[in-house]
C-alpha positions as CSV (number, residue, x, y, z in Angstrom):
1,X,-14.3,11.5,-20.6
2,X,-13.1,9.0,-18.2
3,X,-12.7,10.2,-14.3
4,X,-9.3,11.1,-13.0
5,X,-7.3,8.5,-10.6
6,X,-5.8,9.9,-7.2
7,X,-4.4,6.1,-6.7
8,X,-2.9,7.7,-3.5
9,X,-5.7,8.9,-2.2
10,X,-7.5,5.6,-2.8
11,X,-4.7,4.0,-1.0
12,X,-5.2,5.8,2.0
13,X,-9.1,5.5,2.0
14,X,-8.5,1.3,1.3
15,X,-6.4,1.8,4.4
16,X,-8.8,3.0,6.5
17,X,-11.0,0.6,5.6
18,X,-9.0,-2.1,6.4
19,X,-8.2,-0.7,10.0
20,X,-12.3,-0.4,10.3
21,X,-12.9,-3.9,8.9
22,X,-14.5,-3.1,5.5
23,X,-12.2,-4.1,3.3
24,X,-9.9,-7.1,3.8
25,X,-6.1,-7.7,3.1
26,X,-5.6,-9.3,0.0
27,X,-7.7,-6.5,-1.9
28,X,-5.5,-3.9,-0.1
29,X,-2.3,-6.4,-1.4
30,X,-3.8,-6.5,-4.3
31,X,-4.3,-2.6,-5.3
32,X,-0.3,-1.8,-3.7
33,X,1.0,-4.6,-5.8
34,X,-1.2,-3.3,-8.9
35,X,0.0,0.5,-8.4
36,X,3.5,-0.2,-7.1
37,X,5.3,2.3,-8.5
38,X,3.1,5.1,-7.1
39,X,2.5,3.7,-3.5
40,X,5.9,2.6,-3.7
41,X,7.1,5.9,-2.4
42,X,3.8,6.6,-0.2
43,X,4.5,3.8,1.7
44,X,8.1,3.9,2.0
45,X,7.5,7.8,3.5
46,X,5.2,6.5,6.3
47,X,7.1,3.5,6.9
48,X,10.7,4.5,6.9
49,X,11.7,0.9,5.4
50,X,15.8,0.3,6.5
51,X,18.6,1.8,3.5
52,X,19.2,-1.6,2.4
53,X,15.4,-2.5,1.8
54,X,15.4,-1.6,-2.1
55,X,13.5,-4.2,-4.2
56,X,10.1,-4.5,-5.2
57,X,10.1,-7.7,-3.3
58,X,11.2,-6.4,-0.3
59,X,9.1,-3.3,-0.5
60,X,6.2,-5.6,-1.0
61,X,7.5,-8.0,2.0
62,X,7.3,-4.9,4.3
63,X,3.6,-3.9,3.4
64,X,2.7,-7.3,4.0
65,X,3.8,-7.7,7.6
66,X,2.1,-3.9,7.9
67,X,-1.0,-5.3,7.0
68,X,-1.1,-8.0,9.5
69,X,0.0,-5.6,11.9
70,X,-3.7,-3.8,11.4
């Protein structure tokens, strides 16, 4: 039997590590753009993206310029 995913609460760990220098970016890029349409909705909660910020592209913009932020 294969382990249950809590992609979320990966998310949040991969997050941390980025902020403590373990893992880098593109990995954290990587496993938003790879579970989208969970984090998706994570992210969007935290970040409070503006109304008119819809597409997947946009969405994907705005995690982008959060992760240069850290």
């Amino acid at each position: 039997m294969e382990p249950k995913k809590d992609i979320v609460k990966a998310y949040k760990f991969l997050n941390k590590s980025v902020i403590l220098g373990v893992t880098n970016f593109d990995q954290m890029k990587k496993f938003f753009s790879d579970n989208y349409d969970v984090l998706a909705p994570v992210f969007s909660d935290f970040r409070k993206p503006p109304s008119e910020m819809t597409t997947r592209k946009e969405i994907e913009n705005l995690h982008d310029a959060y992760l240069n932020e850290l």
